[in-house]
C-alpha positions as CSV (number, residue, x, y, z in Angstrom):
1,X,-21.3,-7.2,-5.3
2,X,-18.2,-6.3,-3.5
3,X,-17.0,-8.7,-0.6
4,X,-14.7,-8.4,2.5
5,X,-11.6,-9.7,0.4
6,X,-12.3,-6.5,-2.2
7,X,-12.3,-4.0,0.7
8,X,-9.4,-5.1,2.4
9,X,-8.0,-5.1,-1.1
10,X,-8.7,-1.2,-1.4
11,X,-7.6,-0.5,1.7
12,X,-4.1,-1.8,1.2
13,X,-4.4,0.2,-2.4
14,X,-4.8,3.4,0.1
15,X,-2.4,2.6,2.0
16,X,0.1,2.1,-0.6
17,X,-1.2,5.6,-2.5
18,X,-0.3,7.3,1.1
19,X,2.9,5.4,1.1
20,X,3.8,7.0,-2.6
21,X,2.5,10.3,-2.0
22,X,5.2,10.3,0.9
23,X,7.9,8.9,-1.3
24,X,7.2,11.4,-3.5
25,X,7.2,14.6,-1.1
26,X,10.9,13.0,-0.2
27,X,11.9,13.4,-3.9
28,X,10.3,16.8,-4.4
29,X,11.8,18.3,-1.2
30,X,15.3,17.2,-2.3
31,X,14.9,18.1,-5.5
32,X,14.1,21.6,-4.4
33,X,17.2,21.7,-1.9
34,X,20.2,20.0,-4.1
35,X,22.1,21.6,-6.2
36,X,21.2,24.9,-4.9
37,X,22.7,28.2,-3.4
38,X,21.1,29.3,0.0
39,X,19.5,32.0,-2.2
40,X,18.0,30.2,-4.1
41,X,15.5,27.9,-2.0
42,X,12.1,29.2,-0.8
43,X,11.3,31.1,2.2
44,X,10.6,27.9,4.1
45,X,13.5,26.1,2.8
46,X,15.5,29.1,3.6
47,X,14.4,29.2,7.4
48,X,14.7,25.4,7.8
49,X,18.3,25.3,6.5
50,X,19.5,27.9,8.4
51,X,17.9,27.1,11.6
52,X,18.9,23.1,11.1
53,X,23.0,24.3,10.3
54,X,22.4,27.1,13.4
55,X,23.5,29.5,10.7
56,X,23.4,33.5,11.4
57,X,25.0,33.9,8.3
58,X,25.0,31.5,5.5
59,X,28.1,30.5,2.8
60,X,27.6,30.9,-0.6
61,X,28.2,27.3,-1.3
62,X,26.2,25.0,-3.5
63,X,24.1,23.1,-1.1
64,X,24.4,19.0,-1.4
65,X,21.0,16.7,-1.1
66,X,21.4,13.1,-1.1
67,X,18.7,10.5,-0.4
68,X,19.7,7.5,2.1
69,X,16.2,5.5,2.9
70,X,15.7,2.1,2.5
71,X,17.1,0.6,6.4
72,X,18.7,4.1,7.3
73,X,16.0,5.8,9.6
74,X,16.8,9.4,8.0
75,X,15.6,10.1,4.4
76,X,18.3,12.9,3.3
77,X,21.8,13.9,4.1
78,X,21.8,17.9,4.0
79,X,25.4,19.0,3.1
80,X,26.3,22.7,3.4
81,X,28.9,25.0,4.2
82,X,31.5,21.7,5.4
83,X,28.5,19.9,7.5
84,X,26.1,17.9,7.4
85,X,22.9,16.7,8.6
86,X,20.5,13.7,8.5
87,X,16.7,14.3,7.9
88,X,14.0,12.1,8.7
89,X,10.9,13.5,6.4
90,X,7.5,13.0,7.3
91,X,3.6,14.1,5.6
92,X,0.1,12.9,6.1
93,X,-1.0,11.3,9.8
94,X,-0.1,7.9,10.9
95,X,2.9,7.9,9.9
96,X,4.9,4.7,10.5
97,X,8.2,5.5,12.3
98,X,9.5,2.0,12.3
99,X,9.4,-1.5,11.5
100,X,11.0,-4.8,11.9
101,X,10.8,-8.4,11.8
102,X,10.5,-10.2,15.0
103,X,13.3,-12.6,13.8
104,X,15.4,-9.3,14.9
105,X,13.1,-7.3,17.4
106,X,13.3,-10.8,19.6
107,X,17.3,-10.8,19.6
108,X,17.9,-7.4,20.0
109,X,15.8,-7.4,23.2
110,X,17.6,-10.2,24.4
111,X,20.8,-9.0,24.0
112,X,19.8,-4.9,25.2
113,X,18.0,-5.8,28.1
114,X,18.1,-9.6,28.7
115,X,14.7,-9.9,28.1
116,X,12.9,-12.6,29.9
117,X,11.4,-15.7,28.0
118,X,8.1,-14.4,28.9
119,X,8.7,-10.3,27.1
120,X,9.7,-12.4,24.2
121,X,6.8,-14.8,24.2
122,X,4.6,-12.2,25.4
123,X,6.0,-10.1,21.6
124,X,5.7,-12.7,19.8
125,X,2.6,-13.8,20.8
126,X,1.2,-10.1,20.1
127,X,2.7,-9.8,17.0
128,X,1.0,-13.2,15.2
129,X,-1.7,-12.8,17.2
130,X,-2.8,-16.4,15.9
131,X,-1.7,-18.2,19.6
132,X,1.4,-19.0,19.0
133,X,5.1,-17.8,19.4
134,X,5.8,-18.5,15.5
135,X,3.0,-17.9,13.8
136,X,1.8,-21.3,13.3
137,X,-1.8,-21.3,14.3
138,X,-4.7,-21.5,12.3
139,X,-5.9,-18.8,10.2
140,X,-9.5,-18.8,12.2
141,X,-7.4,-18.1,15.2
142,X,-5.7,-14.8,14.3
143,X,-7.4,-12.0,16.1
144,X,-6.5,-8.3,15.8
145,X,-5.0,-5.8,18.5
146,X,-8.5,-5.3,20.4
147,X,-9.8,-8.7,20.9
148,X,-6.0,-10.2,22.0
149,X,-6.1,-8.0,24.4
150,X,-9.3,-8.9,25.8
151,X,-8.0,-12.9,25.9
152,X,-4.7,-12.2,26.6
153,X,-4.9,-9.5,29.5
154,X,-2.1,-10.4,31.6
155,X,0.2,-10.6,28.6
156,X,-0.3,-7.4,27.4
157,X,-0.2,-5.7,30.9
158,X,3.4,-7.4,31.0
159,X,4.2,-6.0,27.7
160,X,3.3,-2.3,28.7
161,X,5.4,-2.6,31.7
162,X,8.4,-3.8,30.3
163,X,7.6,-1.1,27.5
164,X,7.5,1.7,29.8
165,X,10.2,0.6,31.8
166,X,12.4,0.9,28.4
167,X,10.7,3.5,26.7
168,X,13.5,6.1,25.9
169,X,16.3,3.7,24.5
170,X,13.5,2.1,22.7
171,X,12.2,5.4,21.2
172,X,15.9,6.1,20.1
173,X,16.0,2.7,18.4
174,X,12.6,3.2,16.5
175,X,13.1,6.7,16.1
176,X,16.9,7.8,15.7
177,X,18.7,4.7,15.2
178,X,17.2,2.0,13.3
179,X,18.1,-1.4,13.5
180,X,21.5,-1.1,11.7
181,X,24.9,0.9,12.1
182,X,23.5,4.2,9.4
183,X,23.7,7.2,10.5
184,X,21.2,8.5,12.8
185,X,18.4,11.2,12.4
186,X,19.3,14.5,13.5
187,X,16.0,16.5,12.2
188,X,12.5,15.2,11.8
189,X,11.0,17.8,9.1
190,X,7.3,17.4,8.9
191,X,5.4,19.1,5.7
192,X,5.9,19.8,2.2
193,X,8.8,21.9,0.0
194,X,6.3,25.1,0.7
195,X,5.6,24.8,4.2
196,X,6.7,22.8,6.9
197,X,7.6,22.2,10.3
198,X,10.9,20.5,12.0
199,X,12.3,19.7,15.4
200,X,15.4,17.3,16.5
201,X,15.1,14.4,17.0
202,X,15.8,14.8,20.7
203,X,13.2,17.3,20.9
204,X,11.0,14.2,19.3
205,X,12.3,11.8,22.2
206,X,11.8,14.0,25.2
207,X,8.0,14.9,23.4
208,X,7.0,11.4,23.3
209,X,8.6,9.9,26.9
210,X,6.1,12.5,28.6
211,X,3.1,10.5,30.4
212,X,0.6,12.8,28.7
213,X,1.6,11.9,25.6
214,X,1.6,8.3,25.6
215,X,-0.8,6.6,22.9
216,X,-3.7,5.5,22.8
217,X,-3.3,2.2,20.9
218,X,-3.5,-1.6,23.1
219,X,0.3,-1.0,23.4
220,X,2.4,1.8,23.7
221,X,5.6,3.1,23.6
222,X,5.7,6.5,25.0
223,X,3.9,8.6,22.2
224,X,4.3,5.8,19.5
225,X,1.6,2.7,19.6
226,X,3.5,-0.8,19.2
227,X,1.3,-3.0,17.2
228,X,1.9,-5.6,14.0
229,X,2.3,-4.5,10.9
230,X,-0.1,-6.8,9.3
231,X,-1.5,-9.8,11.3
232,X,-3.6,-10.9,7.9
233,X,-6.5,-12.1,9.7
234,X,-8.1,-13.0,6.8
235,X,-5.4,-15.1,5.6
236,X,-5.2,-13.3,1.8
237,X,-2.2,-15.1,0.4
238,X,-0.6,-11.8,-0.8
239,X,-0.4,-10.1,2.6
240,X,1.3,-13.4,4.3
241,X,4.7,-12.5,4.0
242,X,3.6,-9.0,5.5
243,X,3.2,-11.1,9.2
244,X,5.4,-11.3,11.8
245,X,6.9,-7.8,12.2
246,X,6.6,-5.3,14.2
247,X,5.2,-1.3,13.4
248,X,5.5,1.7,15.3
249,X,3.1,4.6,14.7
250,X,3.0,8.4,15.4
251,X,-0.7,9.0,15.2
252,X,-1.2,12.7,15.2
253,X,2.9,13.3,14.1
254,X,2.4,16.8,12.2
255,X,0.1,18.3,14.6
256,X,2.6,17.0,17.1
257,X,5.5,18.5,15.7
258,X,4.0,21.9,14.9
259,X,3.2,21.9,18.2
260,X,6.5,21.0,19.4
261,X,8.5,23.3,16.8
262,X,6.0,26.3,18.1
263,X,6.3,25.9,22.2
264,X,10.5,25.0,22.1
């Protein structure tokens, strides 16, 4: 008989099969782009090069495809015809747009905004979700997203304030930017090497700072929902370096974008 340790098991296995099917989409849409002439790419390939270069009429040049990943937020540098741009590359729904230990999260809202002792508690406290500021507590005591914000209302009415109060330059950071000096994301190109859909990544920031777009999740941040990556409630021993960092989520990011990319 299966037990709660075998289905959180399986999800994580899902969750890492939608995390390789993405990885893989990455490498199949580069591979279809580098090395080649403009002529030589797909129909969609073809539209989305010319539209992302603002090209009436395309060089003949070969066109260069490099992938960046790892702590750059965009996946591939496009170079063609003397410029370049960064793409961030997304499939599936849920997509994670970012993620980052507190041990830097904490800082950087310190030093951006001089956060007060309480934001930072108040994060911190969120993000272990076991009582403490450091992750310290018991394993009993780790509660997920819905029930801390049941016992901890004022803290997470704090949090959305201060969220909302910040939400663009935060958006930038955990959509554009990253947490390092890379190079930021120009495009955001949602789909497949046969058919997909792409705004920039301003087009993405003014989307998700509208009010009637704002998530859904316990905490948001304009259209993204703020939440731990992995609290590990159940204290598995193979998810415990997976606490203590922050994710942000774009729930419904293709529909989204296709509705973006249709209505600009």
């Amino acid at each position: 008989m299966s037990n709660v340790f075998d289905f959180i098991g399986k999800k994580w296995d899902d969750i890492h099969n939608m995390s390789k099917d993405g990885f893989d989409n990455e490498k199949e849409i580069l591979g279809a782009i580098n090395g080649k002439k403009f002529v030589e790419l797909n129909a969609n390939l073809q539209t989305f090069i010319k539209d992302i270069f603002n090209f009436d009429v395309v060089c003949d040049d070969i066109i260069s495809c490099e992938e960046l990943g790892g702590i750059n937020k965009p996946d591939i540098k496009v170079i063609f015809c003397g410029e370049i741009r960064h793409v961030s590359i997304k499939k599936g729904s849920g997509n994670s747009m970012h993620q980052e230990k507190l041990s830097d999260f904490i800082p950087f809202l310190n030093q951006k905004y001089s956060a007060s002792i309480g934001i930072k508690n108040d994060v911190a406290l969120f993000i272990w979700g076991d009582g403490t500021f450091d992750g310290s507590g018991n394993i009993s005591s780790r509660l997920g997203a819905t029930q801390f914000a049941v016992n901890y209302m004022e803290e997470i009415v704090e949090l959305k304030v201060f969220f909302k109060e910040h939400k663009r330059e935060l958006l930038k950071r955990f959509v554009i930017k990253g947490i390092k000096n890379g190079p930021s994301v120009d495009y955001i190109y949602y789909g497949t090497v046969e058919e997909g859909y792409w705004i920039t990544a301003e087009n993405a920031i003014d989307w998700l700072c509208e009010e009637e777009h704002e998530a859904k999740g316990v905490i948001a941040v304009g259209g993204l929902t703020f939440q731990a990556w992995n609290r590990n409630i159940k204290g598995i021993d193979r998810f415990e370096n997976r606490r203590g960092q922050i994710q942000l989520k774009w729930g419904a990011i293709g529909k989204d974008i296709k509705n973006i990319s249709e209505n600009l």
